[in-house]
N, C-alpha and C positions, 0 to 999 in steps of 0.2 A: 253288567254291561252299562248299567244307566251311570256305575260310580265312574265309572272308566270315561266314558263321556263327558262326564260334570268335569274328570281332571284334567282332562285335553283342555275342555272351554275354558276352565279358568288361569290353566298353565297359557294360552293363547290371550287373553287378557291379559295378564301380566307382563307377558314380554309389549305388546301394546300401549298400555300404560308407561311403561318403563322407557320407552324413548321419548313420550312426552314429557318426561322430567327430566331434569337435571340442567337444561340451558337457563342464563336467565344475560341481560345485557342492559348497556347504558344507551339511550336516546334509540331503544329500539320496540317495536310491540308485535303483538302476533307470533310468536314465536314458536314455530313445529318442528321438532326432530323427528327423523327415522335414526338406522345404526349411525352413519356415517356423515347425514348432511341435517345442515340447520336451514331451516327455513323466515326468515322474519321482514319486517315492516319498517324501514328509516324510518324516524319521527322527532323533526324538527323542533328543538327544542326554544326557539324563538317565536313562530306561529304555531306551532304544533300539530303541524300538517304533515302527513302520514303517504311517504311515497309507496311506488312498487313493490310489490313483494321481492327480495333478495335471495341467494343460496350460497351457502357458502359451504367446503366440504372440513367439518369442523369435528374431529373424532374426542369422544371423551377425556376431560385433561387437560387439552388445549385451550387454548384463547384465539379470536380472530377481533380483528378492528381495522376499521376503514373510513373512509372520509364517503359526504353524500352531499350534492348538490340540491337544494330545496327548489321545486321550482316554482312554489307560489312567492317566498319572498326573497330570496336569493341568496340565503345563506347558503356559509361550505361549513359543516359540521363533521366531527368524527364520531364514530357509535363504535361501539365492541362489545363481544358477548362473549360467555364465559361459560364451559360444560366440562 
């Protein structure tokens, strides 16, 4: 019984772990996945100020990239991420 527990917890870790990897992106930080969506942070590659958090619905394999308006110093910047 106890093994059978241990491999539940750690098969449940694993799929856990396994959506926190695999995104990574340009002029972007914070970065959380689940199965389906990405979660991250603009970040202003001129002042390096770090907007709202974003979501984008971004499935393994894909690419997304988008422009962000900064609003401490007014740049329009493009960021994209990669999973």
């Amino acid at each position: 019984m106890k093994k059978l527990l241990l491999g539940v917890l750690i098969t449940t870790m694993l799929f856990c772990f396994s959506g926190c990897l695999g995104a990574k992106g340009e002029n972007v930080t914070g970065i959380t996945t689940t199965e389906n969506m990405v979660y991250f942070e603009p970040k202003c590659p001129e002042c390096k100020h770090i907007g709202r958090t974003k979501s984008a619905n971004v499935c393994k394999g894909e690419d997304y990239s988008g422009s962000h308006f900064c609003e401490e110093c007014g740049e329009l910047f493009d960021f994209s991420i990669q999973r």
